[in-house]
PDB file of N, CA, C, O and CB in Angstrom:
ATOM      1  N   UNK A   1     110.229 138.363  50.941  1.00  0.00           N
ATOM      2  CA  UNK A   1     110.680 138.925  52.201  1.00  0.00           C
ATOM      3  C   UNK A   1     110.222 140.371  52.293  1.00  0.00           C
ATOM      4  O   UNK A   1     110.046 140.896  51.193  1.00  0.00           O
ATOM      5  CB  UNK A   1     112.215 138.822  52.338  1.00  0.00           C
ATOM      6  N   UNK A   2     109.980 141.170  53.404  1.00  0.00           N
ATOM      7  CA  UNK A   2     109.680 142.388  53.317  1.00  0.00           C
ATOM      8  C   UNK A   2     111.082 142.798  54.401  1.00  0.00           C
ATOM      9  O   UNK A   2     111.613 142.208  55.342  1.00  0.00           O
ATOM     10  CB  UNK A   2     107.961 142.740  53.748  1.00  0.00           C
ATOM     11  N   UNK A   3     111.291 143.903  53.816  1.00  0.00           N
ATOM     12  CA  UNK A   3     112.531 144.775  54.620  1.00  0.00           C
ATOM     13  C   UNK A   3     111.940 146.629  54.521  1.00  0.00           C
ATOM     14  O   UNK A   3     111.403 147.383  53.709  1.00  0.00           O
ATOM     15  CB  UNK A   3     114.475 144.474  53.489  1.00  0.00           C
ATOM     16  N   UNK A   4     112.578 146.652  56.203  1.00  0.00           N
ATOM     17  CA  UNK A   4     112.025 147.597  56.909  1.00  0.00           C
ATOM     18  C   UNK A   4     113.275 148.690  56.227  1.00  0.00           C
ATOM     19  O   UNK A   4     114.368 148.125  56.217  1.00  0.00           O
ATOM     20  CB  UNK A   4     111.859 147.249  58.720  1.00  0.00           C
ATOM     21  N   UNK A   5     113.317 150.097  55.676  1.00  0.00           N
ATOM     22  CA  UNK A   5     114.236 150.583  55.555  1.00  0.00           C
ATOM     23  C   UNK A   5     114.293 152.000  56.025  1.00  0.00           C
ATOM     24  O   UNK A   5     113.082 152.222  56.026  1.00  0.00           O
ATOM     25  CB  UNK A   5     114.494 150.348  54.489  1.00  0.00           C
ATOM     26  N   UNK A   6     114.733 152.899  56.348  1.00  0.00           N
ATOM     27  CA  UNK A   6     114.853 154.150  56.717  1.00  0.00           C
ATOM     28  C   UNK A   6     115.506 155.198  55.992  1.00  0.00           C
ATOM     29  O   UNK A   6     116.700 154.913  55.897  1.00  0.00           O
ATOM     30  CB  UNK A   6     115.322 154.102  57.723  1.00  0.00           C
ATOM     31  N   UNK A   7     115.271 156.150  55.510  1.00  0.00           N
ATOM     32  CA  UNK A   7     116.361 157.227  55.207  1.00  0.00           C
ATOM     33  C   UNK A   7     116.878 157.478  56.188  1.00  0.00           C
ATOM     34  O   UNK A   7     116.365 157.436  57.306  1.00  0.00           O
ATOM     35  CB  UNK A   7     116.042 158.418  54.670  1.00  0.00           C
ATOM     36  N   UNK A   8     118.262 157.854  55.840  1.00  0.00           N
ATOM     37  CA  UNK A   8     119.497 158.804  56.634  1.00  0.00           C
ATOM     38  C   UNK A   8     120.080 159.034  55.866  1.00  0.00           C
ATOM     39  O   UNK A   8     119.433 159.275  54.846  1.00  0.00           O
ATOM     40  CB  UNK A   8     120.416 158.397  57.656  1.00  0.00           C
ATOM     41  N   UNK A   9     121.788 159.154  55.704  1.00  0.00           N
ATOM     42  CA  UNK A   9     122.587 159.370  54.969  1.00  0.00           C
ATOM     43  C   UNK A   9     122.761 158.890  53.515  1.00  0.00           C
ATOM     44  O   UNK A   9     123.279 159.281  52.469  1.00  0.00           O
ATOM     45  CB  UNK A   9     123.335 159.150  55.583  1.00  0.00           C
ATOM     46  N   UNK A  10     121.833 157.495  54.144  1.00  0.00           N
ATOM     47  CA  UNK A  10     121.800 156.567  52.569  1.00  0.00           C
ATOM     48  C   UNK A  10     120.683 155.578  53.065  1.00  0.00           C
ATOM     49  O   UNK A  10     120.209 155.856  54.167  1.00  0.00           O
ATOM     50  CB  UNK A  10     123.559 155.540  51.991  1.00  0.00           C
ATOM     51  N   UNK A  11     120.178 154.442  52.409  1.00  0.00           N
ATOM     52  CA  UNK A  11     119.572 153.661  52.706  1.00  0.00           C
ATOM     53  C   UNK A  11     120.077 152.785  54.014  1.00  0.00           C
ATOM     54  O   UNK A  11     121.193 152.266  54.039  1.00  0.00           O
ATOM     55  CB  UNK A  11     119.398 153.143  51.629  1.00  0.00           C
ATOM     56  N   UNK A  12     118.904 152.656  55.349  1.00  0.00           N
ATOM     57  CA  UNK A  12     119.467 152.059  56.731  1.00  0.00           C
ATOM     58  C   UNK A  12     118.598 150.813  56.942  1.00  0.00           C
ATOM     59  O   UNK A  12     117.428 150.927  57.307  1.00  0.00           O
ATOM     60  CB  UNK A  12     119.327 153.162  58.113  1.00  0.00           C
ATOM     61  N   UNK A  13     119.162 149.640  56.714  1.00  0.00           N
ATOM     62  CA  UNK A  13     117.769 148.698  56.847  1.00  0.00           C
ATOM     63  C   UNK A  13     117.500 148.186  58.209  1.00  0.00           C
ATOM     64  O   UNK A  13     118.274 147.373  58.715  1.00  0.00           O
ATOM     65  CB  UNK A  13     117.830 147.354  55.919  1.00  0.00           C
ATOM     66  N   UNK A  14     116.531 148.579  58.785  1.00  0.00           N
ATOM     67  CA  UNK A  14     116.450 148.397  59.845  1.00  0.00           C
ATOM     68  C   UNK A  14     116.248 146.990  60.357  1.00  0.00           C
ATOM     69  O   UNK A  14     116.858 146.705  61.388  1.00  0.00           O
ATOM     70  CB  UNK A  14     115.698 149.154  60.125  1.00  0.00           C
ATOM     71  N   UNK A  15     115.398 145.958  59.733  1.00  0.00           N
ATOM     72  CA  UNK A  15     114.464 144.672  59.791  1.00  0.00           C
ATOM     73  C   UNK A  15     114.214 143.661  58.601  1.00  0.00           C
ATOM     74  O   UNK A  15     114.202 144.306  57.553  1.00  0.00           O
ATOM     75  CB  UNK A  15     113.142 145.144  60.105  1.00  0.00           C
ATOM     76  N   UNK A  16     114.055 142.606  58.426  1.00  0.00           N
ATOM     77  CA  UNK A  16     114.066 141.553  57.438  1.00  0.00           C
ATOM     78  C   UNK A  16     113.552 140.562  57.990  1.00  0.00           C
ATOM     79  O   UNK A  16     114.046 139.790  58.812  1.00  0.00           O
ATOM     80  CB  UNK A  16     115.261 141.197  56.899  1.00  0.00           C
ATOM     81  N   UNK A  17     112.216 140.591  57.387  1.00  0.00           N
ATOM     82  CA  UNK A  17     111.099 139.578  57.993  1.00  0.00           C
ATOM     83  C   UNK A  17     111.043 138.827  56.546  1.00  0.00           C
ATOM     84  O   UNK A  17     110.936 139.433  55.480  1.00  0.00           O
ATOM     85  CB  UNK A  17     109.374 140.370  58.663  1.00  0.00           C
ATOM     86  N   UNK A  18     111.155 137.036  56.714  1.00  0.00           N
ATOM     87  CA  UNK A  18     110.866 136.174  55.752  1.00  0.00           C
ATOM     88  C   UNK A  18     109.751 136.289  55.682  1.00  0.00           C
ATOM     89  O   UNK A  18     109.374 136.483  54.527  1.00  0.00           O
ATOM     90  CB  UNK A  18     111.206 135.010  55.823  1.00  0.00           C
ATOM     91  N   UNK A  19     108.886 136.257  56.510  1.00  0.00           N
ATOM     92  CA  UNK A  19     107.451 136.346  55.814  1.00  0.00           C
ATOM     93  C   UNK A  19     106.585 137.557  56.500  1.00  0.00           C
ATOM     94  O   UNK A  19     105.807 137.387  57.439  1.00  0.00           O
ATOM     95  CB  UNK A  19     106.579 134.818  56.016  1.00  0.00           C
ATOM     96  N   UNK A  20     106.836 138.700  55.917  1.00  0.00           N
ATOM     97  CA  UNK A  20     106.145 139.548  56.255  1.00  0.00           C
ATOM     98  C   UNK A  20     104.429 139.786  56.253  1.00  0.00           C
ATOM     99  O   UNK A  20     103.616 139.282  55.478  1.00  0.00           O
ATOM    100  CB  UNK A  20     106.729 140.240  55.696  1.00  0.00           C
ATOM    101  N   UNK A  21     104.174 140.748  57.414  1.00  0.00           N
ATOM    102  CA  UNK A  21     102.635 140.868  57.265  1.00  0.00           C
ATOM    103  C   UNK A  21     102.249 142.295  56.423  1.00  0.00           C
ATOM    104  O   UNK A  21     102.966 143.295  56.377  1.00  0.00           O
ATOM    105  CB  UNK A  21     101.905 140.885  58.888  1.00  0.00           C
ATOM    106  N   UNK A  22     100.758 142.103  55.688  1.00  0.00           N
ATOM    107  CA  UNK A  22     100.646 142.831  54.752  1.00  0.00           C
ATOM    108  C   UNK A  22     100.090 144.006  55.649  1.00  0.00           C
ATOM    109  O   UNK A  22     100.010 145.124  55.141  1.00  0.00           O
ATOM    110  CB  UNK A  22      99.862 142.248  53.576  1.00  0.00           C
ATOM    111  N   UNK A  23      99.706 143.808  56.943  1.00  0.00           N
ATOM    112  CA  UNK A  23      98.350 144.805  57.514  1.00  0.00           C
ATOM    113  C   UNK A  23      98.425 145.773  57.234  1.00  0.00           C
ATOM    114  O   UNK A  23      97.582 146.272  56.489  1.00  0.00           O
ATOM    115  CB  UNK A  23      98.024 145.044  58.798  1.00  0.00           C
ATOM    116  N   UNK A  24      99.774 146.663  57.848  1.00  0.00           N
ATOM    117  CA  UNK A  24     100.418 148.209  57.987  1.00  0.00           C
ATOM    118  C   UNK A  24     100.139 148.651  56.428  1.00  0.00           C
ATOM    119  O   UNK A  24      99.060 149.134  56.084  1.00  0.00           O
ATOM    120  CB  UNK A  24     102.375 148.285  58.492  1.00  0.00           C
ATOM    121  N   UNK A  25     100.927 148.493  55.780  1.00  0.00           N
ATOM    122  CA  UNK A  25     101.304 148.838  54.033  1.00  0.00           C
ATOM    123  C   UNK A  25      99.406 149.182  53.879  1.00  0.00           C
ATOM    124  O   UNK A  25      98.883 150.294  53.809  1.00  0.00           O
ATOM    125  CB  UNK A  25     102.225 146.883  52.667  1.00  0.00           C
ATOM    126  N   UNK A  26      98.626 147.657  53.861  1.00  0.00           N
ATOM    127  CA  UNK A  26      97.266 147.952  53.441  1.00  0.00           C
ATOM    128  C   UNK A  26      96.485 149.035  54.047  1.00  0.00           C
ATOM    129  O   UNK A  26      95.681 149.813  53.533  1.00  0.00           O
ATOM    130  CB  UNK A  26      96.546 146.861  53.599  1.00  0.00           C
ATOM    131  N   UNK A  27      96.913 148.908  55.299  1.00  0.00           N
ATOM    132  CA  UNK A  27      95.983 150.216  56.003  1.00  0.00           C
ATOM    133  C   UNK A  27      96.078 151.375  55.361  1.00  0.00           C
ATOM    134  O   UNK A  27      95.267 151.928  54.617  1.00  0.00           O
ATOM    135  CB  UNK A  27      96.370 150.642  57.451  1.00  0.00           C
ATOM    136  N   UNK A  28      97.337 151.756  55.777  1.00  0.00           N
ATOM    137  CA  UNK A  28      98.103 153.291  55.509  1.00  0.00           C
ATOM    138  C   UNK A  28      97.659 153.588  53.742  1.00  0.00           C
ATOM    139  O   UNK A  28      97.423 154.690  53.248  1.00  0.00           O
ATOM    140  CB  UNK A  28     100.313 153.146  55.783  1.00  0.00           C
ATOM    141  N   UNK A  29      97.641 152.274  53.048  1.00  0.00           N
ATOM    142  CA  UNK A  29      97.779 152.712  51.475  1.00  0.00           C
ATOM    143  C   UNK A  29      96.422 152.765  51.456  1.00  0.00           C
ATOM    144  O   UNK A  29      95.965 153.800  50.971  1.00  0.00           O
ATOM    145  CB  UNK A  29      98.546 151.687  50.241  1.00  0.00           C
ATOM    146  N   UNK A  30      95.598 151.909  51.863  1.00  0.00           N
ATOM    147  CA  UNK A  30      94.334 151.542  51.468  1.00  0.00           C
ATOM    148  C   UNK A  30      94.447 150.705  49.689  1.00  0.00           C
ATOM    149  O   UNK A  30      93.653 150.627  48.752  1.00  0.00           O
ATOM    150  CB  UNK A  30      93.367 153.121  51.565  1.00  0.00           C
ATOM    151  N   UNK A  31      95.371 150.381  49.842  1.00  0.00           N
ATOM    152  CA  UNK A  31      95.922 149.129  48.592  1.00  0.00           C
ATOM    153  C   UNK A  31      95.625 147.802  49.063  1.00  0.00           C
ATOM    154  O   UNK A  31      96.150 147.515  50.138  1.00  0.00           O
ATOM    155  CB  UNK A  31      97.705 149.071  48.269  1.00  0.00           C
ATOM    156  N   UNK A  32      94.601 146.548  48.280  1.00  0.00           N
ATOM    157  CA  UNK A  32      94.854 145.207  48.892  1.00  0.00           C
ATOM    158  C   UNK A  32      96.407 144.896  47.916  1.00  0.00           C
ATOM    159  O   UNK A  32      96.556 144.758  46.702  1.00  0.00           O
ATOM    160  CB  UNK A  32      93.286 143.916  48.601  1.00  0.00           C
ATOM    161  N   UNK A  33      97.191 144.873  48.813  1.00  0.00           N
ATOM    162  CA  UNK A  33      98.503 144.252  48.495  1.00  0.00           C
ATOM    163  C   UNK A  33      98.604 142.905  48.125  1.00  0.00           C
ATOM    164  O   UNK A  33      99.353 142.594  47.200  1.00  0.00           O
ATOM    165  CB  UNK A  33      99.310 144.364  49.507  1.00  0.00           C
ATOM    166  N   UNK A  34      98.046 142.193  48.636  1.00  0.00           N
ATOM    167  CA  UNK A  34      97.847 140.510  48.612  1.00  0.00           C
ATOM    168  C   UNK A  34      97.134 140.346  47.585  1.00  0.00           C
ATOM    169  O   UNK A  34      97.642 139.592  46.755  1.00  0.00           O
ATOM    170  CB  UNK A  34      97.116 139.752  49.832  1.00  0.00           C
ATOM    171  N   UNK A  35      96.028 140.819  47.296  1.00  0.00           N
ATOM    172  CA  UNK A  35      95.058 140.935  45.986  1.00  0.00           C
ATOM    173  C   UNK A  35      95.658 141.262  44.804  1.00  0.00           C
ATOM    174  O   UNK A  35      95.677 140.569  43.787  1.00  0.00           O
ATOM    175  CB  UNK A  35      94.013 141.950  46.107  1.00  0.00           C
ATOM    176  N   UNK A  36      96.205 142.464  44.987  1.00  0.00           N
ATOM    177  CA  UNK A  36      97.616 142.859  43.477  1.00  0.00           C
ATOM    178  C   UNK A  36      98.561 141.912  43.379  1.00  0.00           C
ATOM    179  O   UNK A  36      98.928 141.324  42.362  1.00  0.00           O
ATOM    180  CB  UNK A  36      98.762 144.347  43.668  1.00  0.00           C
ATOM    181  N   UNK A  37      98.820 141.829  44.139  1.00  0.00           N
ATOM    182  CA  UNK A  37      99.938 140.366  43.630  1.00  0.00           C
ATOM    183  C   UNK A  37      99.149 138.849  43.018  1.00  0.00           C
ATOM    184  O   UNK A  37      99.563 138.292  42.001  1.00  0.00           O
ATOM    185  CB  UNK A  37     100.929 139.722  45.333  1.00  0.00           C
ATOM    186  N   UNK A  38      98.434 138.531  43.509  1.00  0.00           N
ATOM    187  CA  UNK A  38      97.419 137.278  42.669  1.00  0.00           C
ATOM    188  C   UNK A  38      97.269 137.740  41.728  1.00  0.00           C
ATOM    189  O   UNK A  38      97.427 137.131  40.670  1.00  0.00           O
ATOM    190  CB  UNK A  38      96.011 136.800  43.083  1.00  0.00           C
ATOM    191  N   UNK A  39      96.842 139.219  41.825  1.00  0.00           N
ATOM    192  CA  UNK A  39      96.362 138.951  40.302  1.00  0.00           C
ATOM    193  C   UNK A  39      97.135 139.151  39.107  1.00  0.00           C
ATOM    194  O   UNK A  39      96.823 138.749  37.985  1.00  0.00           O
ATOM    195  CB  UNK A  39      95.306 139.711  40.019  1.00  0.00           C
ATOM    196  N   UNK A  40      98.709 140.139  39.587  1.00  0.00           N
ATOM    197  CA  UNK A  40      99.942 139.493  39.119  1.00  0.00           C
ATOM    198  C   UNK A  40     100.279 138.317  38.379  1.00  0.00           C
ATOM    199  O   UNK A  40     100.634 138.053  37.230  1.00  0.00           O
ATOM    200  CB  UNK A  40     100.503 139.322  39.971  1.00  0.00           C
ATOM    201  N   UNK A  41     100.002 137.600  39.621  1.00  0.00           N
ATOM    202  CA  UNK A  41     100.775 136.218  39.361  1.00  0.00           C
ATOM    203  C   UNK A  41      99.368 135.539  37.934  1.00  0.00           C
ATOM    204  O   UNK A  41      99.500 134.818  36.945  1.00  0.00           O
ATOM    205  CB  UNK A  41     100.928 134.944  41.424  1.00  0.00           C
ATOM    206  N   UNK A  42      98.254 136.189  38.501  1.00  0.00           N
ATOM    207  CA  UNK A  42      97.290 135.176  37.496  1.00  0.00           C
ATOM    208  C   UNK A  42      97.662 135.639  35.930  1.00  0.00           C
ATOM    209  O   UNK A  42      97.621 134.958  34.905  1.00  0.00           O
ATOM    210  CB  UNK A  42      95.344 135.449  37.813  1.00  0.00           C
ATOM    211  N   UNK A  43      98.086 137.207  36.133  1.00  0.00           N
ATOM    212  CA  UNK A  43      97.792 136.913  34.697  1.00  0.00           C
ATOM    213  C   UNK A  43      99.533 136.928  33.714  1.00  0.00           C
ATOM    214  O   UNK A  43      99.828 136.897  32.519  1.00  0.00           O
ATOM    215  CB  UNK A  43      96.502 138.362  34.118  1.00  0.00           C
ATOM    216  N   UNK A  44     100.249 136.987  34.889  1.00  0.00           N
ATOM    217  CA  UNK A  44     102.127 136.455  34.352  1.00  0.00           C
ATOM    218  C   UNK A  44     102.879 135.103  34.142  1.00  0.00           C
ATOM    219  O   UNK A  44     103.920 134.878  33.525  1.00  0.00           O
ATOM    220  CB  UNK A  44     103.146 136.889  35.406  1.00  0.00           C
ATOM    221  N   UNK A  45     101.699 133.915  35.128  1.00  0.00           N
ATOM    222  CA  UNK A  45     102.651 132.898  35.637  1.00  0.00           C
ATOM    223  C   UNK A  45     101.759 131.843  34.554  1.00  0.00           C
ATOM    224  O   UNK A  45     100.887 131.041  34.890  1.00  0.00           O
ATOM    225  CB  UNK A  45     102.720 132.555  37.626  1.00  0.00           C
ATOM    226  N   UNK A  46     102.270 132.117  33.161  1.00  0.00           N
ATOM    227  CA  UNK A  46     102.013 131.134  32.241  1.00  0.00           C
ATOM    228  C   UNK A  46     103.323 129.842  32.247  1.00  0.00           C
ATOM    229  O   UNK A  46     104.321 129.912  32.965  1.00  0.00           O
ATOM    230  CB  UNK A  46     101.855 131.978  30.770  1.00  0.00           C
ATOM    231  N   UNK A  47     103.066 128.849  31.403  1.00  0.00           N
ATOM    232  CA  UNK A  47     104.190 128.001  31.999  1.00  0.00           C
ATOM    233  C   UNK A  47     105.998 128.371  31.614  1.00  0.00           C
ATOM    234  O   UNK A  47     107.095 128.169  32.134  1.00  0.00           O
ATOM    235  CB  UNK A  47     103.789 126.440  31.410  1.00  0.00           C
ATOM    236  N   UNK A  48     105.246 129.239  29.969  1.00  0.00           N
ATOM    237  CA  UNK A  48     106.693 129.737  29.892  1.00  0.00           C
ATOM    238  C   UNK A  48     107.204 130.796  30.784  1.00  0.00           C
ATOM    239  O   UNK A  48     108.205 130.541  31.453  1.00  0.00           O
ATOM    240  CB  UNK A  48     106.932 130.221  28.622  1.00  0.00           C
ATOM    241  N   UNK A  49     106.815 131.597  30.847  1.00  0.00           N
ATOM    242  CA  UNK A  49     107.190 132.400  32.131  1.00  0.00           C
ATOM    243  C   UNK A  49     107.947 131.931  33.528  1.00  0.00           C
ATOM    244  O   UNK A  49     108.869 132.433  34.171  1.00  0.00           O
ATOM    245  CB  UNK A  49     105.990 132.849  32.563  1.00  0.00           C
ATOM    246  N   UNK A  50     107.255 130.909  33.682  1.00  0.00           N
ATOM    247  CA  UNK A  50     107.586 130.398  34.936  1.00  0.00           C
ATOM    248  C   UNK A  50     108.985 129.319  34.793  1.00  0.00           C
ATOM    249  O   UNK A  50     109.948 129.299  35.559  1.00  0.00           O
ATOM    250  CB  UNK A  50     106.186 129.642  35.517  1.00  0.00           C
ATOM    251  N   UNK A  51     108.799 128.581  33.760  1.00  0.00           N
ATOM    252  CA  UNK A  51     110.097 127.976  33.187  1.00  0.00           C
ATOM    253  C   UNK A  51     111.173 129.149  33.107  1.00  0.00           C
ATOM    254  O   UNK A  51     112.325 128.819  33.389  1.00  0.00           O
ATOM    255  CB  UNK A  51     109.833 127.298  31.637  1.00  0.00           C
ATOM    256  N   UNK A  52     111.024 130.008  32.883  1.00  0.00           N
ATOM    257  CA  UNK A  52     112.366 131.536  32.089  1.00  0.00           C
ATOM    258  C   UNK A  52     112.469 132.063  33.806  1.00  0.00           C
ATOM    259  O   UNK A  52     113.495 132.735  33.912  1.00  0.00           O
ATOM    260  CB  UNK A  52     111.301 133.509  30.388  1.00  0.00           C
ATOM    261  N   UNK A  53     112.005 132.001  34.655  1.00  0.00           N
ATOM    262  CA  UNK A  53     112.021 132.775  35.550  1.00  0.00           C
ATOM    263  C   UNK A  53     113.036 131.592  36.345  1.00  0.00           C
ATOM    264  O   UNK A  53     114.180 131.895  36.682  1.00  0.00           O
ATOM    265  CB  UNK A  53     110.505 133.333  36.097  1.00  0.00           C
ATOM    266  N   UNK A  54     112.346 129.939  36.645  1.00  0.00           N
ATOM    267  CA  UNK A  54     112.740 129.261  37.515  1.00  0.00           C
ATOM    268  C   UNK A  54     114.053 128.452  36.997  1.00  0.00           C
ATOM    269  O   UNK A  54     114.884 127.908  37.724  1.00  0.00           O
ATOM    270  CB  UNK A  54     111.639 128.528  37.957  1.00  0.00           C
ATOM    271  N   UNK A  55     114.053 128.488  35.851  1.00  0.00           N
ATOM    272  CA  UNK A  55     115.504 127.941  35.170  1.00  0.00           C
ATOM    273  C   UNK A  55     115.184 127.287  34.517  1.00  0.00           C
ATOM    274  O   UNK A  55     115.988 126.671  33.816  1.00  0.00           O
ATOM    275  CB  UNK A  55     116.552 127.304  35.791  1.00  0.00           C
TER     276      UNK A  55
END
């Protein structure tokens, strides 16, 4: 999920999108976001891992 948040007094969440889009984040960062995460997942999601994570 991606959530939209704001400073103020404390954390203000503005938005909560189930499936958020990567565009904004990539632009502004010039980070492929979608790309870091694959390759995350390629080199974490061995089977034990994924067993310890999913139950």
């Amino acid at each position: 999920a991606g959530v939209d948040i704001l400073r103020a007094r404390g954390p203000l969440v503005m938005e909560v999108n189930a499936s958020p889009g990567l565009e904004g984040i990539e632009k502004t960062t010039g980070v492929d976001i979608a790309g870091r995460m694959i390759q995350w997942i390629e080199r974490h999601a061995t089977p034990e891992f994924c067993l310890k994570i999913g139950g």
